[in-house]
C-alpha positions in Angstrom: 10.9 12.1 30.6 13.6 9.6 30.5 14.6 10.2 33.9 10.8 9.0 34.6 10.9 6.0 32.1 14.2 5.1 34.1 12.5 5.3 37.9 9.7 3.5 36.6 11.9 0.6 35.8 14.0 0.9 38.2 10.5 0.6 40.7 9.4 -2.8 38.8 13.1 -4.0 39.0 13.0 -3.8 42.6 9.3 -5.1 43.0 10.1 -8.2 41.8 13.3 -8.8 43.2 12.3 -7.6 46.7 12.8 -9.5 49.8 10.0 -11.0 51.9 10.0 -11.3 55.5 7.6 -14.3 56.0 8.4 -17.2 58.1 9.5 -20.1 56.1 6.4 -22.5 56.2 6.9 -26.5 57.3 4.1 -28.5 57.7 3.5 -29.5 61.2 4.0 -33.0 62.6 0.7 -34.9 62.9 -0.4 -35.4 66.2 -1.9 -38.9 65.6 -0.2 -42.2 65.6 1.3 -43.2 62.2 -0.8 -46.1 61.7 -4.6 -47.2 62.6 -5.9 -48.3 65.6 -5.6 -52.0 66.1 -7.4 -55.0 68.0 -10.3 -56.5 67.7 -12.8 -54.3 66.8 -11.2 -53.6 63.6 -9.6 -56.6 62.5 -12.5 -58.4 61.0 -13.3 -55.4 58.9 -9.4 -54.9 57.9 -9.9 -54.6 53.9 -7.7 -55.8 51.0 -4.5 -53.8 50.7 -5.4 -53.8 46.7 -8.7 -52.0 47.5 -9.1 -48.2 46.5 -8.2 -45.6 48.8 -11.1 -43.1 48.7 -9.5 -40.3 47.7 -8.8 -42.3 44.7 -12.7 -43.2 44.0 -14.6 -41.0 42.3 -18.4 -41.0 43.8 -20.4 -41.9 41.0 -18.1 -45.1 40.9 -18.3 -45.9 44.2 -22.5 -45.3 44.4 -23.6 -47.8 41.5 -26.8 -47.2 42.3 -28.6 -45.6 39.5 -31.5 -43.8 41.2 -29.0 -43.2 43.4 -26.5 -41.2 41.3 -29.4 -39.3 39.6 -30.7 -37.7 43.2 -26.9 -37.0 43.9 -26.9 -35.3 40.7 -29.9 -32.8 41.6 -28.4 -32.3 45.0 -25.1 -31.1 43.3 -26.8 -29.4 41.3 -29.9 -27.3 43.4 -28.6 -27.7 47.3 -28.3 -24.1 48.7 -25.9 -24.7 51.6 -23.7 -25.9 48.1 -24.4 -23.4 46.2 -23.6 -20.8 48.8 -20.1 -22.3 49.7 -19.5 -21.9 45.8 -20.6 -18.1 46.0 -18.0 -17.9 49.0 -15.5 -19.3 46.6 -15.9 -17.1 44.1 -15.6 -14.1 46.9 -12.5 -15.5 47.8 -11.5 -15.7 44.5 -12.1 -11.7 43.7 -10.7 -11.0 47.0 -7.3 -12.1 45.8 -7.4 -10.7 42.7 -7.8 -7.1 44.3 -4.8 -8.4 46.5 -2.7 -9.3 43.7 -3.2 -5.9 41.9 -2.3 -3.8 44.7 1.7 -5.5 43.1 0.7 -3.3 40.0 0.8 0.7 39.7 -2.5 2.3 39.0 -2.2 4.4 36.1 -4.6 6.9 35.6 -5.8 9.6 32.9 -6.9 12.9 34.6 -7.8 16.2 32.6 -8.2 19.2 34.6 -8.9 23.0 33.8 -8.9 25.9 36.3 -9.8 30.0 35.8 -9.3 32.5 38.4 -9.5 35.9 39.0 -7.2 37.7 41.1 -7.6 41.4 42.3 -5.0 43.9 41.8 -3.9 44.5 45.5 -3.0 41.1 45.1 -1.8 40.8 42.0 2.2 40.7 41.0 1.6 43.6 38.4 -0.9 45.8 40.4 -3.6 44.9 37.8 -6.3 42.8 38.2 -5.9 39.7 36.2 -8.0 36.5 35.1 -5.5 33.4 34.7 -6.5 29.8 32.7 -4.8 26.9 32.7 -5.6 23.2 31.6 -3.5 19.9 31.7 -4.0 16.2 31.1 -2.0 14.0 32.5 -1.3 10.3 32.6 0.3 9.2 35.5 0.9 7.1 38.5 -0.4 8.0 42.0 1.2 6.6 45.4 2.3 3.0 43.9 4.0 1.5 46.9 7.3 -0.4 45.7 7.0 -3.2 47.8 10.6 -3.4 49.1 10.3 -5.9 52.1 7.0 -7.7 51.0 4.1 -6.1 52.8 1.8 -6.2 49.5 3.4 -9.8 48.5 2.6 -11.2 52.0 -0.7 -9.8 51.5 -1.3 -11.5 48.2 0.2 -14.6 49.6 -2.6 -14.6 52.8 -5.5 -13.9 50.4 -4.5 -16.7 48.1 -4.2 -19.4 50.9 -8.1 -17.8 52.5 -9.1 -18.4 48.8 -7.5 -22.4 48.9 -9.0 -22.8 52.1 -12.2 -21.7 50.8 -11.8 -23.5 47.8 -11.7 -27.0 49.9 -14.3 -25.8 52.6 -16.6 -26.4 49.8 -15.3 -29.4 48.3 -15.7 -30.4 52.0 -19.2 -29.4 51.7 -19.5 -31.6 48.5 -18.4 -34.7 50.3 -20.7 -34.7 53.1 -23.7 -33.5 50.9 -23.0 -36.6 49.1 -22.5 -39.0 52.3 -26.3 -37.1 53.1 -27.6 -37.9 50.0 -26.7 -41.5 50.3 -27.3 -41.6 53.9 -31.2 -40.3 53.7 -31.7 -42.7 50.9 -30.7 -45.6 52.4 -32.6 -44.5 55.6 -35.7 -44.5 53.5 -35.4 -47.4 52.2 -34.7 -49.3 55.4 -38.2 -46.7 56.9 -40.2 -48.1 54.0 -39.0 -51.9 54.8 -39.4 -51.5 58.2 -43.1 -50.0 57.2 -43.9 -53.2 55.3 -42.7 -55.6 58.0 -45.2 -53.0 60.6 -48.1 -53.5 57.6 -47.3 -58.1 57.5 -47.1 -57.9 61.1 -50.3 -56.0 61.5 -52.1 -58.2 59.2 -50.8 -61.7 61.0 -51.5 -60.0 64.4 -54.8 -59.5 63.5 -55.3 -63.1 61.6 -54.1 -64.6 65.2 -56.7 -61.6 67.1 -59.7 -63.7 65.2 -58.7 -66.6 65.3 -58.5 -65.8 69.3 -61.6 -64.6 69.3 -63.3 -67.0 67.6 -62.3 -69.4 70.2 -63.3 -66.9 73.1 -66.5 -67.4 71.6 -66.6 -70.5 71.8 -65.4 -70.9 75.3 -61.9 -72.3 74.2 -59.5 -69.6 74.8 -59.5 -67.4 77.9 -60.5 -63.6 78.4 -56.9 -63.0 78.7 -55.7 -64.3 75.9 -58.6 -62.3 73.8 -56.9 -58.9 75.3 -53.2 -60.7 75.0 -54.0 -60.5 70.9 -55.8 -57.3 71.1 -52.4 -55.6 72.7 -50.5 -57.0 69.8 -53.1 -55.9 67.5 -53.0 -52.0 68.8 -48.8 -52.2 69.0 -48.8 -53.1 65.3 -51.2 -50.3 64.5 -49.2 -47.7 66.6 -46.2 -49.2 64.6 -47.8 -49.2 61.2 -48.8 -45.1 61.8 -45.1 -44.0 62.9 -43.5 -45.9 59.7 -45.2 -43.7 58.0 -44.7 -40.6 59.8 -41.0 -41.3 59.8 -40.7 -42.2 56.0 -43.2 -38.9 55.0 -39.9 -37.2 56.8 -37.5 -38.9 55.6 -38.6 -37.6 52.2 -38.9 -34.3 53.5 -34.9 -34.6 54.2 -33.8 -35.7 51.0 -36.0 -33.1 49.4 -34.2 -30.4 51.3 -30.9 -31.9 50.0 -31.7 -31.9 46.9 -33.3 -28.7 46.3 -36.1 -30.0 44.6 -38.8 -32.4 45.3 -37.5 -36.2 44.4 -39.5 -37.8 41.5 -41.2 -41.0 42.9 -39.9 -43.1 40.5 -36.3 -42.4 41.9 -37.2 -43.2 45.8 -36.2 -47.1 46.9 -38.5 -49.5 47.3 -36.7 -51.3 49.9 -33.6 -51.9 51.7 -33.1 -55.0 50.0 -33.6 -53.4 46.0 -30.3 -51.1 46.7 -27.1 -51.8 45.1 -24.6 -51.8 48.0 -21.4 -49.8 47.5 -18.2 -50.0 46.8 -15.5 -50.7 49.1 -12.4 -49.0 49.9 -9.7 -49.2 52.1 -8.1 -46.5 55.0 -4.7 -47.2 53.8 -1.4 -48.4 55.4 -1.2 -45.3 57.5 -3.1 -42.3 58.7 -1.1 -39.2 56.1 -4.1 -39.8 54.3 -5.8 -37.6 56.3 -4.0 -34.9 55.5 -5.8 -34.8 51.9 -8.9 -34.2 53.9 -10.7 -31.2 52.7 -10.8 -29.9 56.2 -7.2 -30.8 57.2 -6.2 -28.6 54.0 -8.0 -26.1 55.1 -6.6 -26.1 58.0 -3.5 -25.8 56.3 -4.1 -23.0 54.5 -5.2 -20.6 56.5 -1.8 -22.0 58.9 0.0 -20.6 55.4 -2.1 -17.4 55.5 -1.2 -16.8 59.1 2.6 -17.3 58.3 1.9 -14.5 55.4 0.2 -12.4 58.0 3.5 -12.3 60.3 5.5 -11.2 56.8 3.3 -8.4 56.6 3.4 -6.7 60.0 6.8 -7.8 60.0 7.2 -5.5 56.8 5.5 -2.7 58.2 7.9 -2.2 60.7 10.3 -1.1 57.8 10.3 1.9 55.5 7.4 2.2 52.7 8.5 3.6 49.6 5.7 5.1 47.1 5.9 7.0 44.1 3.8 9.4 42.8 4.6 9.9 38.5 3.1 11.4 35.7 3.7 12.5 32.3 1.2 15.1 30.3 0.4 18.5 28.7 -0.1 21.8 29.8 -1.1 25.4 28.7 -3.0 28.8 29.7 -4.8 28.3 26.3 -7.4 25.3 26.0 -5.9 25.4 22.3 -2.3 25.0 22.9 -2.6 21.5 25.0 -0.8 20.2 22.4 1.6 22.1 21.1 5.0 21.9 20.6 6.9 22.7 24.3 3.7 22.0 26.0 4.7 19.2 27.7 5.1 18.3 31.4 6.2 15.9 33.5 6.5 15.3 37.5 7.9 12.1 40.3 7.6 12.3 43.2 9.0 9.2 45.6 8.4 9.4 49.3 10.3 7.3 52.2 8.1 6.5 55.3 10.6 5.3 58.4 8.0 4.1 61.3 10.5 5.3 64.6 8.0 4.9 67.3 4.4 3.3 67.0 3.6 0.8 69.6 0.6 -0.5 67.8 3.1 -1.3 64.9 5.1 -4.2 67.5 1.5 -5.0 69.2 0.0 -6.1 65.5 2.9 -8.3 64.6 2.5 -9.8 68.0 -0.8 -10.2 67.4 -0.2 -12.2 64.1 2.2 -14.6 65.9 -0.6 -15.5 68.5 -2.7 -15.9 66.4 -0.5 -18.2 64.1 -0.8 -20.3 67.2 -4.4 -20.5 67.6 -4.6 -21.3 64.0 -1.4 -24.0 64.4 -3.8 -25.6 67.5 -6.6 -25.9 65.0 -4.9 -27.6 62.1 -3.7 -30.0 64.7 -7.5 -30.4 66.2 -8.7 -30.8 62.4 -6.3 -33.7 62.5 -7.2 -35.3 65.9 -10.8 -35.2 64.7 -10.0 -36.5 61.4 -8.1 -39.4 62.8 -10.8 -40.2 65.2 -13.6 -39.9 63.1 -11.6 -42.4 60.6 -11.3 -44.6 63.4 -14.7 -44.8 64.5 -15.5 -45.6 61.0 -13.1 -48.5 61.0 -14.5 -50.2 64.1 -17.7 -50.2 63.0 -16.5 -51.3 59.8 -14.7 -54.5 61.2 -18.1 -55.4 63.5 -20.7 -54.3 61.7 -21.0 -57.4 59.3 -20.5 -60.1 62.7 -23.4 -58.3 64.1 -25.4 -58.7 61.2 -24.5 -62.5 61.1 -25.8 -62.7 64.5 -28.7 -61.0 64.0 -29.7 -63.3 61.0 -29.4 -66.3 63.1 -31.3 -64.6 65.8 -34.1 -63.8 63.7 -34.1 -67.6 61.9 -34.1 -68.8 65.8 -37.0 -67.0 67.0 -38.8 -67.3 63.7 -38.4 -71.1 63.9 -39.8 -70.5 67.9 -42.6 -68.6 66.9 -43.8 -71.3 64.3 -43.6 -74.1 67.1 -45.1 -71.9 69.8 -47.8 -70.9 67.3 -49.1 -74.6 66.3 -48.7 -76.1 70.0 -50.9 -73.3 71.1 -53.4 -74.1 67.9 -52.9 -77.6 69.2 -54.1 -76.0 72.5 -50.5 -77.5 73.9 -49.4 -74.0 75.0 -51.2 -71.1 75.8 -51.6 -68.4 74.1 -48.7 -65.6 75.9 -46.3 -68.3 74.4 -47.2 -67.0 71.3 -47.4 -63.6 72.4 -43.7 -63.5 73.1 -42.5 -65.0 70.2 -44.3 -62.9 67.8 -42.8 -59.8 69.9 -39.5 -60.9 69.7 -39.6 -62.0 66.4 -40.8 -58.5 65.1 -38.0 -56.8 67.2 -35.6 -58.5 65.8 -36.8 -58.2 61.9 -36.3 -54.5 62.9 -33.3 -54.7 64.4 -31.8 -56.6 61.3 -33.5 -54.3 59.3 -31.4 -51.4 61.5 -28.2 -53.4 61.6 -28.4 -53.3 57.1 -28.9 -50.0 57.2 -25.9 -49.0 59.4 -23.5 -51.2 57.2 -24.5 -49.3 54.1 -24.0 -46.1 56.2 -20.9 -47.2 57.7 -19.5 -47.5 53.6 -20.4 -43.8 53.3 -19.2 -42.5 56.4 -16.0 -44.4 55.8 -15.6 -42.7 52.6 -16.5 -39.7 53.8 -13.8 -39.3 56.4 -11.4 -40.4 54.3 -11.7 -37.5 52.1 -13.3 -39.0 49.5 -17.0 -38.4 47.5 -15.8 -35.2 45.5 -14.1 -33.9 42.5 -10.4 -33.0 43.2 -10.0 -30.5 40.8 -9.5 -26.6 41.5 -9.8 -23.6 39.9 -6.8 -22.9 42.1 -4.2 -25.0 40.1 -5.0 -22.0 37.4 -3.6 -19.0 39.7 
């Protein structure tokens, strides 16, 4: 018995002192330039060093919007591409925990009983003879004392697939939130652009009688009758895809959410939303590598390091012991009495000396190491440029909006003078006509340009790693 107590201890002594024959992990250099991209798409947009980074925002502060942060809320809440990254989580999450254990011995209770009969040509005696015997027994059955770090490596690889995991959905969180936003905003901007199709239809066909009525009376031309009658039908065609495109744009933010969006939550208009809040890229471009999809990345880089330790490992001896401690006796009744006791160990040495497949898996795990090291630096690359992208739009976005306001005061102001020389009967009427063409593609086109500033916010603070809680059940492990 005490020479089991003592190889028992002598196995968890060893466990935890054991060696482990993963690669040292250093995070790869980035392969992106240290700072942002510079010139002059992106200087007008270059934000106050003071402003928040957007890692540093949470999104209910950066979305002030009320109705807003209430549809977020059901979207967090009921979104099924969500709540099935959270079930993969908590997959990943039992998967290590099975890893981990395979670090502790099994211990087991077994009770066994046995009769037999054996004949007498057989028998020792020359009689015929019926034997019993029962046991129970508490013991340990092939715990592997993990010498060179096969099981620890192991463990280490499934906690890293459950990190990665872990930010694959908080990666999920962030653009489901950038969604959210993005579909509301495009809504509102739909139903805008629907009320300027609805004014336009109704001053298109004020200025269709008032055309007509001057047909009649032998003041305007035939032409100019069917002139108004085209800008009549175009506002009508207009006025019917509006609301096609806003009946789906509600369809979209119902799938987000989960649930059908009360009515009372939907925007109004483009104008009635409260814009953002800023933030800022940074002084340089590390802050990509708090990205949810960069540190995933990451991660499984670390689980592929962990993956070399074990085949690495397995090209060494494997030590297990069998153990167990118990009771035995011919009589059911004498289990348990005095001298009745048993005990058993059994270690066993496993020395691989020639398996091929043993060298081809650990070369395996270095290749693929590789592939994963190339992805982490692609996740980067991607990162970078989508943050980039961001930024130009972000330093041109509100000069194009400028411009488009003064384009739209222009041809507003032309359309009023064209309109009263032709009532004047200065001017003919296709005067008019293009005026009130340009000046409705250009409402929508400032209507277009809002909407991608408000975007560009979101998309901004998407790709910089922002929009989502930071906290993980990981910190706990």
């Amino acid at each position: 018995m005490k020479k089991t107590i003592f190889s028992l201890l002598l196995g968890i002594v060893l466990v935890l002192s054991g060696c482990s024959l993963a690669p040292k992990y250093d995070r790869p250099e980035a392969p992106v330039g240290a700072q942002w991209p510079s010139g002059a798409a992106y200087q007008a947009g270059q934000t106050a060093s003071d402003a928040p980074q957007s890692p540093d925002v949470e999104w209910r502060e950066f979305f002030p919007d009320e109705k807003l942060q209430k549809l977020i809320g059901m979207a967090l809440e009921n979104n099924r591409n969500l709540r099935l990254a959270a079930l993969n989580v908590e997959q990943a999450r039992t998967m290590y925990g099975i890893q981990r254990a395979e670090l502790l011995p099994t211990v087991d209770a077994i009770g066994s009983a046995s009769k037999a009969r054996v004949p007498a040509d057989l028998s020792s005696t020359g009689k015929r003879s019926t034997t019993e015997q029962y046991s129970v027994d508490l013991g340990i059955v092939s715990w592997e004392i993990d010498f060179f770090g096969r099981i620890r490596s192991l463990k280490e690889s499934a906690l890293q697939e459950y990190l990665a995991t872990e930010q694959a959905r908080r990666g999920a969180q962030i653009m489901l939130v950038s969604a959210v936003a993005n579909t509301y905003w495009a809504l509102a901007a739909d139903r805008e652009s629907l009320d300027l199709a609805q004014s336009t239809l109704t001053a298109q066909q004020e200025s269709y009688n008032l055309v007509k009525r001057s047909f009649e009376r032998d003041v305007a031309s035939n032409l100019d009758l069917y002139r108004a009658q085209t800008q009549v039908d175009s506002a009508r065609g207009d006025v019917a895809r509006f609301t096609q495109v806003v009946a789906q744009d509600e369809n979209a933010l119902n799938l987000l959410l989960g649930a059908v969006a009360p009515q009372d939550l939907l925007p109004e208009t483009l104008s009635a939303v409260v814009t953002p809040k800023g933030v800022s890229a940074g002084l340089s471009s590390e802050v990509l590598l708090c990205r949810p999809d960069v540190l995933q990345a990451e991660s499984l880089l670390k689980a592929a390091d962990a993956n070399i330790g074990a085949a690495r490992a397995t090209c060494f001896p494997r030590i297990s012991l069998t153990a167990a401690v118990g009771t035995a006796s011919s009589d059911l009744s004498g289990l348990f009495e005095s001298g009745s006791g048993t005990w058993r160990y059994a270690p066993q040495a496993t020395m691989p000396i020639f398996d091929t497949r043993t060298w081809l898996a650990l070369k395996a795990t270095k290749v693929q190491r590789q592939i994963v090291l190339t992805q982490y630096e692609q996740a980067i690359q991607n990162a970078f440029r989508e943050v980039a992208d961001a930024l130009a739009v972000h330093g041109t976005v509100d000069a194009q909006v400028a411009a488009q306001q003064s384009l739209v005061d222009a041809v507003a102001e032309t359309y009023r003078l064209s309109n009263a020389r032709y009532t004047k009967g200065i001017d003919s009427y296709l005067g008019v006509l293009d005026a009130q063409r340009s000046l409705y593609a250009a409402q929508q086109g400032l209507i277009s340009l809002r909407l991608a500033k408000l975007a560009n916010q979101a998309t901004l603070y998407a790709v910089l790693g922002g929009g989502a809680d930071t906290s993980s059940e990981a910190t706990e492990l």
